[in-house]
C-alpha positions as YAML, in Angstrom:
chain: A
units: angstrom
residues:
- id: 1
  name: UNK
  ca: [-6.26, 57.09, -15.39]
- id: 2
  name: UNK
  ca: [-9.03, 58.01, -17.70]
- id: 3
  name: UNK
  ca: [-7.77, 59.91, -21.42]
- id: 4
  name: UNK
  ca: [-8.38, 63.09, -22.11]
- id: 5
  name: UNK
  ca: [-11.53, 64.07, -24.69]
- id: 6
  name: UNK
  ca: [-10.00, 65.35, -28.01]
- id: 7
  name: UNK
  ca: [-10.51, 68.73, -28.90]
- id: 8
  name: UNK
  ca: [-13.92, 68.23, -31.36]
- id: 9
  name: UNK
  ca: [-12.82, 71.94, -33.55]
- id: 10
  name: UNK
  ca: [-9.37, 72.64, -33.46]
- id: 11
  name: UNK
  ca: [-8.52, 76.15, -33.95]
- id: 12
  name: UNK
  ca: [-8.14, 77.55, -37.74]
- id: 13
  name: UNK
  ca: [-5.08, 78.79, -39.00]
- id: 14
  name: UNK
  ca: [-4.72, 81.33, -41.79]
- id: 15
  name: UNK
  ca: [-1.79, 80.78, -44.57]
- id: 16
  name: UNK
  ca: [0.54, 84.04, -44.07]
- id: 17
  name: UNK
  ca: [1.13, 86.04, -47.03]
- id: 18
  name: UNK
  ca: [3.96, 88.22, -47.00]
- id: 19
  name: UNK
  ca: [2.98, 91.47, -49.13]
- id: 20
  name: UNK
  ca: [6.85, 92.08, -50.52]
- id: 21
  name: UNK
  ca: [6.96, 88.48, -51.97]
- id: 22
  name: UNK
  ca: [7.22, 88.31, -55.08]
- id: 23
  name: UNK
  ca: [8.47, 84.81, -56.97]
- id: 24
  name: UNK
  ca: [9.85, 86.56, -60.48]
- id: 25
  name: UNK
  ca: [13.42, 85.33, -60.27]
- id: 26
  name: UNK
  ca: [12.56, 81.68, -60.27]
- id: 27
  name: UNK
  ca: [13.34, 79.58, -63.90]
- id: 28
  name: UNK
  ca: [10.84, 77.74, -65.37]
- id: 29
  name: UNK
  ca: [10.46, 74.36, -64.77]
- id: 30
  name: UNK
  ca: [12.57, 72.29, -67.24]
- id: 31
  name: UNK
  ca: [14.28, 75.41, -68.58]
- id: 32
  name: UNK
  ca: [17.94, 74.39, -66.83]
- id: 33
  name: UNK
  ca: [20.48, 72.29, -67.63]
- id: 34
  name: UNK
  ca: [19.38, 68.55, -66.36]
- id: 35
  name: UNK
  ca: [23.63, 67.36, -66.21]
- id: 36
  name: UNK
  ca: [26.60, 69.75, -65.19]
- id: 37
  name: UNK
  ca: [29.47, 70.00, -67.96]
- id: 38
  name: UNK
  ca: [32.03, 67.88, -67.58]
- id: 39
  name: UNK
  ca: [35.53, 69.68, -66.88]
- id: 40
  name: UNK
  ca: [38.61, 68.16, -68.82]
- id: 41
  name: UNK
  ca: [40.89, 65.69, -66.92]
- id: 42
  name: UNK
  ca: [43.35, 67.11, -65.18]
- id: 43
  name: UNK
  ca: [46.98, 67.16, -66.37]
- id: 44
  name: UNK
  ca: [49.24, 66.36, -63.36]
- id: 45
  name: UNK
  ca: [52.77, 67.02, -65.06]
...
């Protein structure tokens, strides 16, 4: 059975934008804590 051709142009896509977006509450990189705080061993009795 022969192959089928390959479409030469595909068709274009546009990147959405969404226009309520907005990125503000994100930290900046490296402002975080890298390592949690460790809790104090437990005390069973």
């Amino acid at each position: 059975m022969a192959r089928k051709k390959k479409n030469q142009n595909p068709p274009r896509t546009e990147t959405y934008r969404h226009p309520t977006a907005e990125a503000l509450l994100r930290p900046d990189v490296g402002t975080q804590a890298q390592f949690r705080k460790k809790k104090p061993h437990a005390i069973y009795r």
